[in-house]
Structures are given as structure tokens and as C-alpha cells.
C-alpha positions as a Markdown table, in Angstrom:
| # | Residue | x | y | z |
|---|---|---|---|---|
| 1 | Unk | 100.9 | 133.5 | 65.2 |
| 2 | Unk | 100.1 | 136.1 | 63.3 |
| 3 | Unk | 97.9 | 134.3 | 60.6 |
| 4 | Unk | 95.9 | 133.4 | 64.1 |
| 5 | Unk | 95.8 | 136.5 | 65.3 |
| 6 | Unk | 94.4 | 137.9 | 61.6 |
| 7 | Unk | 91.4 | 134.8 | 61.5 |
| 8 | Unk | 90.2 | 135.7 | 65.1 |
| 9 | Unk | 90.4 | 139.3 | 63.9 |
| 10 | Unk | 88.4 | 139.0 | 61.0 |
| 11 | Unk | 85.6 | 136.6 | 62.5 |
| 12 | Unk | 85.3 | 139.4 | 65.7 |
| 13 | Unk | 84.7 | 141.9 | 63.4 |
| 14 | Unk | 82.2 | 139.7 | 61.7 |
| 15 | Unk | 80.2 | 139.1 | 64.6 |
| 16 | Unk | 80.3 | 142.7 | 65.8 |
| 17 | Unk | 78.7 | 143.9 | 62.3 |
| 18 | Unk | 76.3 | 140.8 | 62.3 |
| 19 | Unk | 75.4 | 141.8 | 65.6 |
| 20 | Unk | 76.1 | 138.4 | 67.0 |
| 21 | Unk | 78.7 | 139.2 | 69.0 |
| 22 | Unk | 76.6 | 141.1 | 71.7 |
| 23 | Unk | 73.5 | 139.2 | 71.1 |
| 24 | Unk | 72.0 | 138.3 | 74.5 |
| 25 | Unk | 74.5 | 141.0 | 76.3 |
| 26 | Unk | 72.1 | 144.2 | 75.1 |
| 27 | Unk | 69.1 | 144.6 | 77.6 |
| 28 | Unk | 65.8 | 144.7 | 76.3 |
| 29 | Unk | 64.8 | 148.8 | 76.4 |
| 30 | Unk | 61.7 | 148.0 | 77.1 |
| 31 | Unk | 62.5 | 146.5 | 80.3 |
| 32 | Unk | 65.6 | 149.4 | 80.9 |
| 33 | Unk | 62.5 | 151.5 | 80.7 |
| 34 | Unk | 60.2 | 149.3 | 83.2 |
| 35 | Unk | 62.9 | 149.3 | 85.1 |
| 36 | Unk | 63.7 | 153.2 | 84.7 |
| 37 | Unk | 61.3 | 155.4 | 82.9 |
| 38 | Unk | 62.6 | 158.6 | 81.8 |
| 39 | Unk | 63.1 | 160.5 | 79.0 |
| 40 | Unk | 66.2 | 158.7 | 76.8 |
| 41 | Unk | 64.4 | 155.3 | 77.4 |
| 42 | Unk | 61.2 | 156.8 | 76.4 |
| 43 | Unk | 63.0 | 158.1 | 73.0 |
| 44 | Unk | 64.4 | 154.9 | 72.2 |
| 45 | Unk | 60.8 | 152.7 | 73.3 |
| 46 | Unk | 59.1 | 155.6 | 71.0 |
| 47 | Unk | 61.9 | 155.1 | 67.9 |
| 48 | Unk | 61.6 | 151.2 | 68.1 |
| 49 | Unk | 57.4 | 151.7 | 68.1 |
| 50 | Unk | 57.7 | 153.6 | 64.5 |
| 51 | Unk | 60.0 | 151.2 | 63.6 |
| 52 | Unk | 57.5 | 148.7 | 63.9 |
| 53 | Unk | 54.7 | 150.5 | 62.8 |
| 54 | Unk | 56.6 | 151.3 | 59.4 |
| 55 | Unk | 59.7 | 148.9 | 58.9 |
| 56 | Unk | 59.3 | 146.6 | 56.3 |
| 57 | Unk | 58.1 | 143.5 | 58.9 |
| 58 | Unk | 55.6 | 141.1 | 58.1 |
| 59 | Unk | 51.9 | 141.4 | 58.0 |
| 60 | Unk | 49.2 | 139.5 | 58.5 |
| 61 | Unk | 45.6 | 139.4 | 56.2 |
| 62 | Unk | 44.4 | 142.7 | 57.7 |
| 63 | Unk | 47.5 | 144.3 | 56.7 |
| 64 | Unk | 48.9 | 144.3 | 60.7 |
| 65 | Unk | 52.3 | 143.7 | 61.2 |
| 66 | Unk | 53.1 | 141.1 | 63.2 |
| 67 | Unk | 56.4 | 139.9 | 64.7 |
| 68 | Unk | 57.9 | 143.4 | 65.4 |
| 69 | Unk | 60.3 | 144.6 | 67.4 |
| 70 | Unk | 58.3 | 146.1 | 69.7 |
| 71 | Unk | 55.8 | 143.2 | 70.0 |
| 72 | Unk | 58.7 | 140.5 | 70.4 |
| 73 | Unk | 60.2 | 142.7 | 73.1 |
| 74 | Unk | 56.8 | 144.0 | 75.3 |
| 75 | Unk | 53.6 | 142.8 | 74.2 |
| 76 | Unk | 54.6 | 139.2 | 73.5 |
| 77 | Unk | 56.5 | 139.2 | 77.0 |
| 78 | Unk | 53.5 | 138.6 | 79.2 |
| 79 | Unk | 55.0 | 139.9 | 82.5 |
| 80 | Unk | 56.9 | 142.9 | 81.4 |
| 81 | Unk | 53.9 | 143.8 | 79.1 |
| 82 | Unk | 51.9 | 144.2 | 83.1 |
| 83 | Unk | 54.7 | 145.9 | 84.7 |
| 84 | Unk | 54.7 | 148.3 | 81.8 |
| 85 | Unk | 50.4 | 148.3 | 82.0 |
| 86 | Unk | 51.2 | 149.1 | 86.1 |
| 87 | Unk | 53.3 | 152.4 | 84.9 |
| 88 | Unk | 50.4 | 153.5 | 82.7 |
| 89 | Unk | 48.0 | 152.9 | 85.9 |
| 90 | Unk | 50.3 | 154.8 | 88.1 |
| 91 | Unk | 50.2 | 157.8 | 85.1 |
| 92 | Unk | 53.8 | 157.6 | 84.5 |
| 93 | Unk | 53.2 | 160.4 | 81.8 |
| 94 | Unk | 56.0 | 158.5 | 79.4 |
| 95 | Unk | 54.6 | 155.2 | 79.6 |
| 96 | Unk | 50.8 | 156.7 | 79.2 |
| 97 | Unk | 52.5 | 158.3 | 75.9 |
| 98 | Unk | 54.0 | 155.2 | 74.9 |
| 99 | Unk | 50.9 | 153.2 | 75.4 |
| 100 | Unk | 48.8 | 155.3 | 73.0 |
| 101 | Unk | 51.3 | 155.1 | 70.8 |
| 102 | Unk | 51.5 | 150.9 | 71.2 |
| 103 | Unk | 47.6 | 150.9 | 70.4 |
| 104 | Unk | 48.0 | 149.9 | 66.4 |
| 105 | Unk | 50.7 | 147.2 | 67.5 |
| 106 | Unk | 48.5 | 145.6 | 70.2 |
| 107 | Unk | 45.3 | 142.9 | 69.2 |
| 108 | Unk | 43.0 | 140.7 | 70.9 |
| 109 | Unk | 43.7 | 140.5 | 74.9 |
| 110 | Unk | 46.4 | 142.8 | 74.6 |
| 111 | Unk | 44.3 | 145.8 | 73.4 |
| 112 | Unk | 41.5 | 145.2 | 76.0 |
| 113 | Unk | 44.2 | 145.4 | 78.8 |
| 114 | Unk | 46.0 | 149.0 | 77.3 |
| 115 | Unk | 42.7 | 150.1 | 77.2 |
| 116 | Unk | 41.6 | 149.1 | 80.5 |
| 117 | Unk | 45.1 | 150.6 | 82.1 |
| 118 | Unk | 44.2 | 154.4 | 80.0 |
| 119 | Unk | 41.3 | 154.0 | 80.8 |
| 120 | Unk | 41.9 | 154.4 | 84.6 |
| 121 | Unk | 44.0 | 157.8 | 84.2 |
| 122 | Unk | 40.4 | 159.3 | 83.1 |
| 123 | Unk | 39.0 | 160.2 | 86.6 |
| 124 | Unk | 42.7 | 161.2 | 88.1 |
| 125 | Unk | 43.4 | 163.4 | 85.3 |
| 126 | Unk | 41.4 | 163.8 | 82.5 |
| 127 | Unk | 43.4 | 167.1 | 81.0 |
| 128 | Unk | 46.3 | 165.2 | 80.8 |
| 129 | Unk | 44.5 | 161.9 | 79.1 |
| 130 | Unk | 42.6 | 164.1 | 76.5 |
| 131 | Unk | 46.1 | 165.7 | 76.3 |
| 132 | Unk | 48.3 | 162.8 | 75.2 |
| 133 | Unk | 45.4 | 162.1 | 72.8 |
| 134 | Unk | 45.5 | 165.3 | 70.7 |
| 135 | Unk | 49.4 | 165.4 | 70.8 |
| 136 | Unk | 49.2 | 161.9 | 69.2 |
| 137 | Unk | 46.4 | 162.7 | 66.6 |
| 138 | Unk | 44.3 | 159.8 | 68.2 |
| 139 | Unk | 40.9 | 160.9 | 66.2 |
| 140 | Unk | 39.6 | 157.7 | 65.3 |
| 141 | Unk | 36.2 | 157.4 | 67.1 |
| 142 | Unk | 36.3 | 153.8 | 67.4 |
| 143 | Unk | 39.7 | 153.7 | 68.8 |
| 144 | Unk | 38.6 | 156.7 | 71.0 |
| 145 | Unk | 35.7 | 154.8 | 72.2 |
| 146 | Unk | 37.4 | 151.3 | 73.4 |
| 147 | Unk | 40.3 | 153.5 | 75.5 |
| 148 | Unk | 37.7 | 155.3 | 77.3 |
| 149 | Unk | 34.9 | 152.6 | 77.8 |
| 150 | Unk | 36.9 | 149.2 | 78.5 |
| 151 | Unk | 36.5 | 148.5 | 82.5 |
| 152 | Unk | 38.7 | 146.5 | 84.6 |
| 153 | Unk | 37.2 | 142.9 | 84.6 |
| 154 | Unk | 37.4 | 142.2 | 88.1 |
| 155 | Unk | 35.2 | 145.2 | 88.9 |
| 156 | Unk | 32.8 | 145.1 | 86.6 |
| 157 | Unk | 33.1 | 142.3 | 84.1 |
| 158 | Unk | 29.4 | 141.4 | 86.0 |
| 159 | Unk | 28.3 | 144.4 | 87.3 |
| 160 | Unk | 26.1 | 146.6 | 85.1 |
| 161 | Unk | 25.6 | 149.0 | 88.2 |
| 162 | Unk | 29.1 | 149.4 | 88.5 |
| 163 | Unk | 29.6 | 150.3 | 84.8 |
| 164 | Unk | 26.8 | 152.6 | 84.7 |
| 165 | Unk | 28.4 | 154.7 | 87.9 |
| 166 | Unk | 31.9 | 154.3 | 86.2 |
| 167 | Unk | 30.4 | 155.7 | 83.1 |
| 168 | Unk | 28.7 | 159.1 | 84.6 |
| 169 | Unk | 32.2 | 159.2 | 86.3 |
| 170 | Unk | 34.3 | 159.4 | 83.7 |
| 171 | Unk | 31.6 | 161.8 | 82.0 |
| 172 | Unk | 32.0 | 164.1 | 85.1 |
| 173 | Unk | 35.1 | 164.2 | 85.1 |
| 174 | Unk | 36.0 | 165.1 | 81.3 |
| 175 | Unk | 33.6 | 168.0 | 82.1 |
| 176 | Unk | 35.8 | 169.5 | 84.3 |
| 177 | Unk | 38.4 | 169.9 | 81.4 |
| 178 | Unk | 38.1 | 173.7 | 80.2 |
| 179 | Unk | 41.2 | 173.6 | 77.9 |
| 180 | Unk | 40.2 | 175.5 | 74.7 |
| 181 | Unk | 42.3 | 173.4 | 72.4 |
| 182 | Unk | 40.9 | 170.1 | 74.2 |
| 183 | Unk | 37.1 | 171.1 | 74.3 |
| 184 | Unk | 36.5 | 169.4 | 71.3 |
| 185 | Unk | 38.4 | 166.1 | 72.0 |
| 186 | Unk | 36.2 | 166.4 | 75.4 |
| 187 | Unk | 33.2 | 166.8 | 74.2 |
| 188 | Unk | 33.7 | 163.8 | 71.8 |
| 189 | Unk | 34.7 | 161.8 | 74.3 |
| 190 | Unk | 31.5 | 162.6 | 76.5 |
| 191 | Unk | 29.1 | 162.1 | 73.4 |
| 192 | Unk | 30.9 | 158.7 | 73.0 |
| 193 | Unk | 30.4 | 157.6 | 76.9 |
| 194 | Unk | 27.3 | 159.5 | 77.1 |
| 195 | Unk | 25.9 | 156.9 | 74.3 |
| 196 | Unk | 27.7 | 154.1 | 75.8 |
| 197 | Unk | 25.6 | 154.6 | 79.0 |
| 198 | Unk | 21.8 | 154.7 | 77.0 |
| 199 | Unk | 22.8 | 151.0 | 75.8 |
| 200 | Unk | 24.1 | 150.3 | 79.7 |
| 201 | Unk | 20.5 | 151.4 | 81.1 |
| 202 | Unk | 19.1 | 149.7 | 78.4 |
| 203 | Unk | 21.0 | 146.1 | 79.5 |
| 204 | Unk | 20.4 | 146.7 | 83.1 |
| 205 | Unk | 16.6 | 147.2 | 82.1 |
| 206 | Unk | 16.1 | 143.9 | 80.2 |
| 207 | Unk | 17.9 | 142.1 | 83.2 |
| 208 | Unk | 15.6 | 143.7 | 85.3 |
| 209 | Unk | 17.7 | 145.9 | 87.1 |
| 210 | Unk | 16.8 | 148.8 | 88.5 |
């Protein structure tokens, strides 16, 4: 009995330090946080991201890692990756700081739609999305330029009016930020759109628009 009790000892203890033993038990954090934003599950989303970003994981030929935590759990997972892209719409301010963060881990489709979603926070609250930029060192003007110029598709994947107006939009409304420390970010942002719109009215010409 007690050589039995020993053996199923030694293989639970195994399985608890392998990790198998609760395998499948332990929610996904990134769907405790759809779920729940707050703060903790905003640590732990944020911890797993550098993890990814850094943690020895496989890369592919552009030196991108691939297979990571973070994309295995979220981006991969086609219908939590929306509900989380609905929280950045709705400016949940931790999942607007966790998408900018997600940017590097995101390619193709994926990056389009996080760009769309922070996008949208630019009329509603431009302080705070020039904000979340600075405190995560986003300087990179391409990078800059596809999260503030990417439109949602069923708008205006066809209407060149629509993304001129969106375009003097979002201009107007990063004017209205007068933050000293963010006047700089701001006014990069409007030189970016403000380009952006030239090559617009320059489409909508040779289409004949008006």
C-alpha cells in the first residue's frame, strides 16, 4: 500500500512541475481579461507580451517571432482576438495599452484590424491616444502612420470621399491637443495625415472625383 501510495506520489508531483497536471484547467488570461479588464489581468496580458517579444521563441526570415505565447493565446484565436479589438473600440484604456504594445507581435490581417480599432479612439480622445503612444515610446513613423491612417473597410474600403473627411477629422481633432509634452507627437501625427490627404485628393482627382 504504501509502495502505491509513494508511485502515485511521485508521478503527481511530476505532472505538477511538468505543468501537465493542470494543463487545460488554467484559463487563458487573455480571455480572463476579455472577460474582465482590469488592472492584475492587464499586468499579466502586459508580462506574457514581453515574454513573447523577448523569450527565446522561434523566428521567422524577418527575424519575427512567431508561435508565441501571446499569439497562440489572442491573435491566433480569431474570435477572442475581436472581442479584445471591441475593448480597444470601446477605449478600454488597458486594452488600448495592450494593443500598442501587441503591434510588433501582430502581421498581415491582424495588423490592419489593431490599427483600424486605434485608430477609431483618435476623434473621441485624441490626448489620451497620443498619450498611450509616448508612454510606450511608439516613434517609428511608419508604425505611427498605419495606426492612425488604416480605416474601417466597411466605411471606406470604396469611398475616397469618406477617407478624405475622415482624414481632416482626425487632423482636427489632434489639434485640439495642447499638452506640452504631446505637441510634438501631435504635430507628427498631423504632418503624417496631413500628407496622407495630398495623395487622397490626388486619387479622388484621377478618378474623377470632385
Amino acid at each position: 500500500m504504501r509502495k502505491t501510495a509513494l508511485i502515485v506520489s511521485l508521478i503527481l508531483t511530476l505532472l505538477f512541475e511538468t505543468g501537465l497536471l493542470f494543463s487545460g484547467i488554467e484559463e487563458n488570461i487573455w480571455k480572463q481579461f476579455v472577460n474582465n479588464p482590469n488592472k492584475a489581468k492587464y499586468e499579466l496580458c502586459q508580462k506574457m507580451i514581453q515574454d513573447s517579444l523577448y523569450g527565446p521563441y522561434e523566428e521567422n526570415k524577418y527575424g519575427e517571432k512567431i508561435n508565441t505565447p501571446t499569439q497562440l493565446q489572442l491573435i491566433n484565436n480569431n474570435h477572442l482576438y475581436n472581442q479584445f479589438l471591441k475593448l480597444v473600440r470601446d477605449i478600454d484604456p488597458y486594452a488600448v495599452e495592450l494593443a500598442v504594445q501587441l503591434y510588433p507581435l501582430t502581421d498581415a490581417a491582424t495588423t490592419e484590424d489593431l490599427c483600424r480599432s486605434l485608430g477609431t479612439i483618435i476623434k473621441i480622445k485624441p490626448e489620451f491616444f497620443l498619450s498611450v503612444l509616448k508612454k510606450h515610446e511608439v516613434t517609428n513613423e511608419y508604425v505611427i502612420g498605419r495606426m492612425i491612417s488604416m480605416y474601417p473597410l466597411e466605411e471606406f474600403v470604396d469611398n475616397i470621399e469618406g477617407r478624405i473627411e475622415e482624414t481632416k477629422e482626425r487632423i482636427r481633432a489632434f489639434r485640439t491637443v495642447k499638452k506640452s509634452e504631446l505637441v510634438e507627437l501631435r504635430n507628427q501625427c498631423i504632418d503624417i495625415l496631413s500628407r496622407y490627404l495630398i495623395r487622397l485628393k490626388k486619387i479622388q482627382k484621377e478618378i474623377g472625383g470632385k
